[in-house]
ROBA-641879 format. One line per 8 residues: number of its first residue (from 1); their letters; for each residue x negated, y, z negated of N, C-alpha, C. Coordinates in steps of 0.02 Angstrom, whole numbers. Layout:
// residues N
NUM	A	X,Y,Z,X,Y,Z,X,Y,Z  ...
//
This chain:
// residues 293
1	XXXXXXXX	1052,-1116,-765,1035,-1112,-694,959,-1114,-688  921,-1166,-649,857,-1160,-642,828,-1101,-605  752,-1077,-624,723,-1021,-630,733,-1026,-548  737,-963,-514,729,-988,-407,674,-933,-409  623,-933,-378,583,-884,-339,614,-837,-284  593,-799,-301,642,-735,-261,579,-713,-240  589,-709,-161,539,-678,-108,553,-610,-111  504,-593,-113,516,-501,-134,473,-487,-85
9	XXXXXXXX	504,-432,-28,442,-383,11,467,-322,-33  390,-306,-35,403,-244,-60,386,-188,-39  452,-138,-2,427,-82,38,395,-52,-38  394,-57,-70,338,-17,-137,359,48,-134  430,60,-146,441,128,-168,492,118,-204  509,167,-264,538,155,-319,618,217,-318  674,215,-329,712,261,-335,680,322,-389  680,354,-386,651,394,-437,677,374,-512
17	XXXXXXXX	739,396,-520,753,382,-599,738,313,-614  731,265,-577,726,218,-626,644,201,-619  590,224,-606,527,217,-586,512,181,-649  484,145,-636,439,141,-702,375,118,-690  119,-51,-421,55,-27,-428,16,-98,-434  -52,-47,-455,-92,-101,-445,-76,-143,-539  -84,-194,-521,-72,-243,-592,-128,-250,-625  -112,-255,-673,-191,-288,-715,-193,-350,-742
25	XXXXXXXX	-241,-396,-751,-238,-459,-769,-183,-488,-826  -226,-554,-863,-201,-558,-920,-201,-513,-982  -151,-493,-1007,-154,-468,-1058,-209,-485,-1141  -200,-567,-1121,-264,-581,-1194,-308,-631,-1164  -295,-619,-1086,-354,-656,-1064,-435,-617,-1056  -496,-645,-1048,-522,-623,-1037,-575,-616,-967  -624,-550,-953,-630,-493,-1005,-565,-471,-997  -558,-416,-1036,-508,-381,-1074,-489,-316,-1013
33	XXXXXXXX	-425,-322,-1005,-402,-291,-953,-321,-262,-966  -314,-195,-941,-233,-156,-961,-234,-102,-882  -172,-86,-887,-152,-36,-828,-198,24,-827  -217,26,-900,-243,117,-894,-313,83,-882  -347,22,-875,-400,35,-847,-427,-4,-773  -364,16,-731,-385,13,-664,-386,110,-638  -372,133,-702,-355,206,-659,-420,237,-622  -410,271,-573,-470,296,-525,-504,352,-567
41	XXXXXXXX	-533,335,-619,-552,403,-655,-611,465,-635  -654,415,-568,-690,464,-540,-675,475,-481  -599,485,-462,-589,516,-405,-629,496,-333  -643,428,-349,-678,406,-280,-632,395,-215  -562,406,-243,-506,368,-177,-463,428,-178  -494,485,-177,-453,571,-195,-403,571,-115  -422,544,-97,-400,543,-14,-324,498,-7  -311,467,-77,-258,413,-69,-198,457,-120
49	XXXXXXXX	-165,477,-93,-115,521,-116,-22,472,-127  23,513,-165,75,501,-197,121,532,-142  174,494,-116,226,527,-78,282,534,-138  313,614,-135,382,605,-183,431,628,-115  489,581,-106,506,549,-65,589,570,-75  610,627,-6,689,619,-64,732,606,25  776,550,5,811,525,70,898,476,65  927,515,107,993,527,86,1047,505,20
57	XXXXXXXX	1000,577,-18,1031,599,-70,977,576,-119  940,524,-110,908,495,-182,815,489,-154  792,505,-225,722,510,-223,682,441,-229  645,446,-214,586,360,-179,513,398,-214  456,348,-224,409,370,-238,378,287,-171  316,335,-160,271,272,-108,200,306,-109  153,261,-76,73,307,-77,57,313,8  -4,343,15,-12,359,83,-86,377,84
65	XXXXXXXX	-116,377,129,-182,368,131,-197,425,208  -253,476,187,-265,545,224,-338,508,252  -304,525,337,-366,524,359,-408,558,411  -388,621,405,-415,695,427,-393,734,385  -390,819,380,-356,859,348,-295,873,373  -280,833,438,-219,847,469,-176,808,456  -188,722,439,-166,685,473,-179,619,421  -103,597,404,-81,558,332,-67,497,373
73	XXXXXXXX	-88,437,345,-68,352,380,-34,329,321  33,305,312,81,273,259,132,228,304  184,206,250,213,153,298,269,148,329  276,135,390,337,177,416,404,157,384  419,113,320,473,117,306,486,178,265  430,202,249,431,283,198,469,337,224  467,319,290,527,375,329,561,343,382  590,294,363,625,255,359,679,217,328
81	XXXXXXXX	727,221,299,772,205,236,821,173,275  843,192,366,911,139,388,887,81,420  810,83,422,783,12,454,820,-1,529  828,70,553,836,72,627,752,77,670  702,101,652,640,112,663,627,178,677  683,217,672,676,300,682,650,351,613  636,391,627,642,444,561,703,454,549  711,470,475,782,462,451,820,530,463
89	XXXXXXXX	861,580,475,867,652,476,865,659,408  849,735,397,846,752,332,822,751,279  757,692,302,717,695,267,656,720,237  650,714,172,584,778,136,560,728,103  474,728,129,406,716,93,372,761,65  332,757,11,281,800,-5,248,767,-41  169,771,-14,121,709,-16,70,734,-65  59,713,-150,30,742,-206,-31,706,-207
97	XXXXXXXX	-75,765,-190,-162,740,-224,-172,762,-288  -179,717,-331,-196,749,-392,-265,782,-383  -272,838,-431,-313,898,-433,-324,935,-377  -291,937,-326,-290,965,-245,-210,991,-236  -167,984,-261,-97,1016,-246,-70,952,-217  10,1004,-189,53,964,-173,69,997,-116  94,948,-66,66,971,24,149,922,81  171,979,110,213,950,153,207,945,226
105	XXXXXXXX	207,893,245,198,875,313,252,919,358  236,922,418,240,961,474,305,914,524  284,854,533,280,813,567,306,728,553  316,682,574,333,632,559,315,590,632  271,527,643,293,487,712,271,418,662  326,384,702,326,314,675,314,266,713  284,210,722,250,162,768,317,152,833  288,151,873,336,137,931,361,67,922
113	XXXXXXXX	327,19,901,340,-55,886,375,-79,832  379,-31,763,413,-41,727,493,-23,732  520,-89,726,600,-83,715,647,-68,659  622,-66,597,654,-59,541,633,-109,500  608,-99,425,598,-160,391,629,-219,403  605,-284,402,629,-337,411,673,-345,454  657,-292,518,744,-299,563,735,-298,638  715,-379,648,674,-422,633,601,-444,565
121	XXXXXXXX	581,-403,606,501,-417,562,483,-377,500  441,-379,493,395,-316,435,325,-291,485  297,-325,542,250,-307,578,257,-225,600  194,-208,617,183,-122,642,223,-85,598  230,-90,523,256,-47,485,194,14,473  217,48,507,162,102,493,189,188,535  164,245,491,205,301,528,141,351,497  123,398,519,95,458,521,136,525,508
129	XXXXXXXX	94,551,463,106,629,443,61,677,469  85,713,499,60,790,513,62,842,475  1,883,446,10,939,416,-24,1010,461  47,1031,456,-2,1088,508,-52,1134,450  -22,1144,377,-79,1177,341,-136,1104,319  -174,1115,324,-218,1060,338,-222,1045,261  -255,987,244,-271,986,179,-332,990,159  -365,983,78,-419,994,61,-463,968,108
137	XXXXXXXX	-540,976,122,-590,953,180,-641,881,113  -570,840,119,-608,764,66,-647,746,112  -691,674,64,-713,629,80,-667,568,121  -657,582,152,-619,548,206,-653,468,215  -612,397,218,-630,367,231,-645,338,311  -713,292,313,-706,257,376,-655,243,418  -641,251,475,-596,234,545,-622,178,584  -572,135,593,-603,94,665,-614,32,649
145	XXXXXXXX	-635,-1,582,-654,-68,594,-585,-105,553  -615,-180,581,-568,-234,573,-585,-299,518  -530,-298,490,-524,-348,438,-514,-413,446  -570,-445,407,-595,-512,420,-545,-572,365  -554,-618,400,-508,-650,330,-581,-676,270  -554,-683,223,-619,-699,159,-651,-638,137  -628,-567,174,-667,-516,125,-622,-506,67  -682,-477,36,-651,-457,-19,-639,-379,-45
153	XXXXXXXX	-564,-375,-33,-550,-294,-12,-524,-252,-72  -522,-180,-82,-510,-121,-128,-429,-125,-139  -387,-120,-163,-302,-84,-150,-305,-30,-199  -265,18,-156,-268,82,-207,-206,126,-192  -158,129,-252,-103,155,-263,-53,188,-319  -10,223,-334,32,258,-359,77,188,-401  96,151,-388,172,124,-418,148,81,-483  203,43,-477,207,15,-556,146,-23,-560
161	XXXXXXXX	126,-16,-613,93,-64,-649,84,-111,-726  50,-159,-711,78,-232,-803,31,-271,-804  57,-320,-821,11,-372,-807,54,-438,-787  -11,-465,-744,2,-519,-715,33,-576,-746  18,-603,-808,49,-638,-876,121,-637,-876  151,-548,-871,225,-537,-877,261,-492,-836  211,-452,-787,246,-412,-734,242,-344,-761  282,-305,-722,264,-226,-735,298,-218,-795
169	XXXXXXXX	235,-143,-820,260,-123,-882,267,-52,-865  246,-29,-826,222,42,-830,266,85,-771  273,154,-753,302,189,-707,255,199,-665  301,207,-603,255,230,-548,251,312,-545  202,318,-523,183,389,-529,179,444,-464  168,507,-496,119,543,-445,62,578,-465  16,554,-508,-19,581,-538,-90,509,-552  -66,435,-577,-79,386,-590,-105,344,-544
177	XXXXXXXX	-168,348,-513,-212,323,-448,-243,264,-472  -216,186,-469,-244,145,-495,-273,95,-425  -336,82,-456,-372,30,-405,-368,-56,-429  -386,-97,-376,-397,-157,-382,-418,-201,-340  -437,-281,-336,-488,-300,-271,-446,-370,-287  -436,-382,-208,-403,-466,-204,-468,-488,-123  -454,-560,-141,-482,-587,-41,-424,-602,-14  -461,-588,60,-393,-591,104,-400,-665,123
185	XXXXXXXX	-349,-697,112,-326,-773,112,-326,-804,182  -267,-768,224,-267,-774,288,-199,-719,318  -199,-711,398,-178,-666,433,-102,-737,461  -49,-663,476,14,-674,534,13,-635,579  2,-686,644,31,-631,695,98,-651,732  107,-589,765,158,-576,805,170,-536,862  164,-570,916,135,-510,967,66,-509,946  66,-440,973,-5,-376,945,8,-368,848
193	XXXXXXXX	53,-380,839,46,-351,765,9,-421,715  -13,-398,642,-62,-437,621,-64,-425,537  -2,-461,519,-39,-454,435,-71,-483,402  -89,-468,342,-151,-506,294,-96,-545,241  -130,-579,206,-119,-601,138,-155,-616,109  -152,-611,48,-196,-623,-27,-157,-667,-75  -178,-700,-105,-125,-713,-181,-181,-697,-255  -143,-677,-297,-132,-651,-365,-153,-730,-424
201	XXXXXXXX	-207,-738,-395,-240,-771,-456,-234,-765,-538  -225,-833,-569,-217,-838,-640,-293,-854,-668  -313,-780,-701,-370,-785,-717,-401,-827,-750  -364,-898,-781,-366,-946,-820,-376,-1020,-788  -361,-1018,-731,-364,-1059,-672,-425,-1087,-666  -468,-1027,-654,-531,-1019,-641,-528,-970,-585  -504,-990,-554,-496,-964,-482,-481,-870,-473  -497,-846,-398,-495,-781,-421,-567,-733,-431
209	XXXXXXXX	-556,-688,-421,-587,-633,-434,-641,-600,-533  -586,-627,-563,-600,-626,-618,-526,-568,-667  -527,-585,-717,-459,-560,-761,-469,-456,-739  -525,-459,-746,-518,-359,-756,-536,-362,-666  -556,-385,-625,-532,-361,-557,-496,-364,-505  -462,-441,-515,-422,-445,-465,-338,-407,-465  -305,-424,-427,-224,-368,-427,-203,-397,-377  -118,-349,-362,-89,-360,-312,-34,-283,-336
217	XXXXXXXX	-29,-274,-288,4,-185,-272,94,-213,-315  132,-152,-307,193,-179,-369,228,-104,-334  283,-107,-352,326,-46,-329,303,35,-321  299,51,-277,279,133,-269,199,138,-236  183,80,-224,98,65,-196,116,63,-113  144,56,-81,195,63,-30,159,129,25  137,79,72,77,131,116,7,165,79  -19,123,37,-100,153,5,-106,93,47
225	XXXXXXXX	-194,119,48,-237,89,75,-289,15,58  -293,-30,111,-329,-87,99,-394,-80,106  -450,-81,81,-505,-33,117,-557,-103,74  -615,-120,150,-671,-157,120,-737,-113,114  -758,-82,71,-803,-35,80,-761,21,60  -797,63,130,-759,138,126,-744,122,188  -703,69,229,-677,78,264,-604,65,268  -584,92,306,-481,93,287,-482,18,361
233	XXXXXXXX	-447,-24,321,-438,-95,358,-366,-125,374  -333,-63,312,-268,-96,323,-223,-51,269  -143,-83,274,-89,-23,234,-43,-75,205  -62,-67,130,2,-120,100,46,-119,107  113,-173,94,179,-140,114,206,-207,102  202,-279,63,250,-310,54,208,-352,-10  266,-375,-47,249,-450,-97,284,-498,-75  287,-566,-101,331,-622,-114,302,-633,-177
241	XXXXXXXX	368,-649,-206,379,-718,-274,392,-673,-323  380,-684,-379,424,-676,-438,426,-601,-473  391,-554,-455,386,-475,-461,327,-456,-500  254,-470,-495,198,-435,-520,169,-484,-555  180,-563,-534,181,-602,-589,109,-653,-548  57,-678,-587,8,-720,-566,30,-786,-519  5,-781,-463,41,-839,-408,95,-809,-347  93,-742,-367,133,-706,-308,83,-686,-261
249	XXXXXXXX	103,-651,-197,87,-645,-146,76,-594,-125  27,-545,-113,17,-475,-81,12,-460,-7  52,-432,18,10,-437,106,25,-332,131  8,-329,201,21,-283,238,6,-287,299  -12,-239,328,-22,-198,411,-100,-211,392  -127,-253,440,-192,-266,457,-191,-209,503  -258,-156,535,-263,-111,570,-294,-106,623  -320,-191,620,-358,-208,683,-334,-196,747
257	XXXXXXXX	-265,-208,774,-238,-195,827,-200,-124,830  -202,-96,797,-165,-19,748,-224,29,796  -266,30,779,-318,96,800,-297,114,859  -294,91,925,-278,116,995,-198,179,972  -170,146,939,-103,197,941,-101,251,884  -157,264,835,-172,286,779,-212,343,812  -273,306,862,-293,365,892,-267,418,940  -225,384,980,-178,403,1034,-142,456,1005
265	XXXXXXXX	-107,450,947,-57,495,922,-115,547,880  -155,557,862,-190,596,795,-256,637,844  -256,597,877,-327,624,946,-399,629,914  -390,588,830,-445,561,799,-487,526,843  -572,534,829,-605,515,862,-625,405,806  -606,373,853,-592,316,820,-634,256,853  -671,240,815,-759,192,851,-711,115,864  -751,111,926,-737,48,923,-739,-23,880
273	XXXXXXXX	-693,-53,862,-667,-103,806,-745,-153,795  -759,-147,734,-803,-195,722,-781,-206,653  -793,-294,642,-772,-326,569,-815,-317,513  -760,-303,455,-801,-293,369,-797,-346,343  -846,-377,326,-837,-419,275,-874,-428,203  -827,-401,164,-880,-388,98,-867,-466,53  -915,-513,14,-929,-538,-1,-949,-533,-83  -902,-533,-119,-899,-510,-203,-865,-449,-201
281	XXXXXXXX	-859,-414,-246,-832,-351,-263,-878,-304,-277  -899,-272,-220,-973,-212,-216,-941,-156,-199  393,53,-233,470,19,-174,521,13,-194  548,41,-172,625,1,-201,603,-69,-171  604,-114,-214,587,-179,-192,651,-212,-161  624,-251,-107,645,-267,-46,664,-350,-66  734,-372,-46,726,-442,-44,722,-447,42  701,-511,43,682,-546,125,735,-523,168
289	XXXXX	819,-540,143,869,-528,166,858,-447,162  850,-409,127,884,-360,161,846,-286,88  847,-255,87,829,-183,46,873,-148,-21  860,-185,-77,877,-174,-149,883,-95,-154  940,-56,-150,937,12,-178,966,18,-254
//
């Protein structure tokens, strides 16, 4: 049977038992690049936290990105599992900062616009956490601006990670904060809603970022943050093509049209939208049809 490409969105959260992120290049390409060295080892993205995720009956891992001490931005399929667009009943988050504890939300609101993964769309996937015990007083990232197409942006997340050469090798975590930098290719809209895409360059190509920086997010990366700078621009939340593999496809929730209802609900003080554009580098996986459990 010839090889078929299988469009994969990937809500980026993993059943728990079978867990096993950001990717890393070629394996013997060069420079020389592996999973353990995208890890955030100086805690510069302390603010991008691990959801452990348990929803009817079975555990999920996804990431989520804090942006007050009150107030968590992840993706609304994370509390979401019937892809009706509601919170699911019964459900328990608890959102792990490594070296800061482990912290349960209060609260749950999910975009008014979002309907359920893929049901129709994947657009306005996005939902907020409330903690009424507040969390540590981090370095909180930028609010408010908008993502340009051609920058060249941060991803930073919890799930699997491999390499691009052969796909994931590694488990997704809650402990395991790996970074990585793709350009944004070009945007979909729909309505008001607005996602990005990137693709996953073969460092051998030529093309690309280069073997030790470029990526694309992989199961359990699922609501971390797209950030050009230190500013939060956007929330991962899908792939296409062959599962972690060079020539696949990364996208999410652009946040450009997001802020008005981000602020509305959080009563964050949120500047008016101006564009980043940085220039160099300064899931239970989902098929199209329908949600792999």
């Amino acid at each position: 049977m010839p090889a078929m490409r299988v469009i994969y969105i990937v809500s980026l959260l993993l059943l728990a038992p079978h867990v096993y992120a950001i990717l890393a290049g070629g394996e013997f390409s060069l420079p020389d690049d592996s999973p353990s060295s995208r890890l955030d080892t100086v805690d510069r993205y302390s603010y991008v936290g691990a959801l452990d995720i348990l929803a009817g009956g079975y555990n999920y891992r996804g990431s989520a990105v804090a942006l007050s001490e009150n107030w968590v931005l992840t993706a609304g399929h994370n509390v979401d599992f019937n892809d009706d667009g509601l919170v699911d009943d019964g459900l328990g988050v608890d959102l792990h900062l490594p070296g800061y504890g482990v912290y349960t939300p209060s609260s749950y609101s999910i975009h008014p616009d979002f309907t359920g993964f893929s049901n129709p769309s994947i657009h306005h996937d996005l939902s907020l956490l409330y903690f009424d015990d507040p969390l540590p007083d981090l370095l909180f990232p930028t609010l408010g601006d908008s993502l340009a197409q051609d920058a060249t942006a941060t991803l930073v997340g919890y799930g699997r990670s491999g390499y691009g050469s052969y796909g994931y090798t590694t488990s997704a975590s809650l402990t395991d904060r790996r970074i990585g930098y793709n350009v944004i290719d070009d945007f979909q809209t729909s309505g008001d809603g607005i996602l990005f895409r990137y693709d996953f360059d073969d460092p051998n190509t030529g093309d690309g970022l280069g073997n030790n920086i470029e990526t694309i997010i992989g199961p359990g990366d699922s609501g971390g943050p797209l950030l050009v700078g230190d500013s939060l621009v956007g929330l991962n939340t899908f792939t296409e093509g062959y599962g972690g593999l060079f020539g696949d496809i990364g996208g999410g929730i652009s946040l450009n049209n997001e802020w008005e209802w981000i602020a509305s609900t959080t009563g964050l003080t949120v500047p008016e939208p101006s564009s980043v554009l940085l220039l160099g580098v300064g899931v239970i996986t989902v098929y199209l049809c329908g949600r792999k459990k």
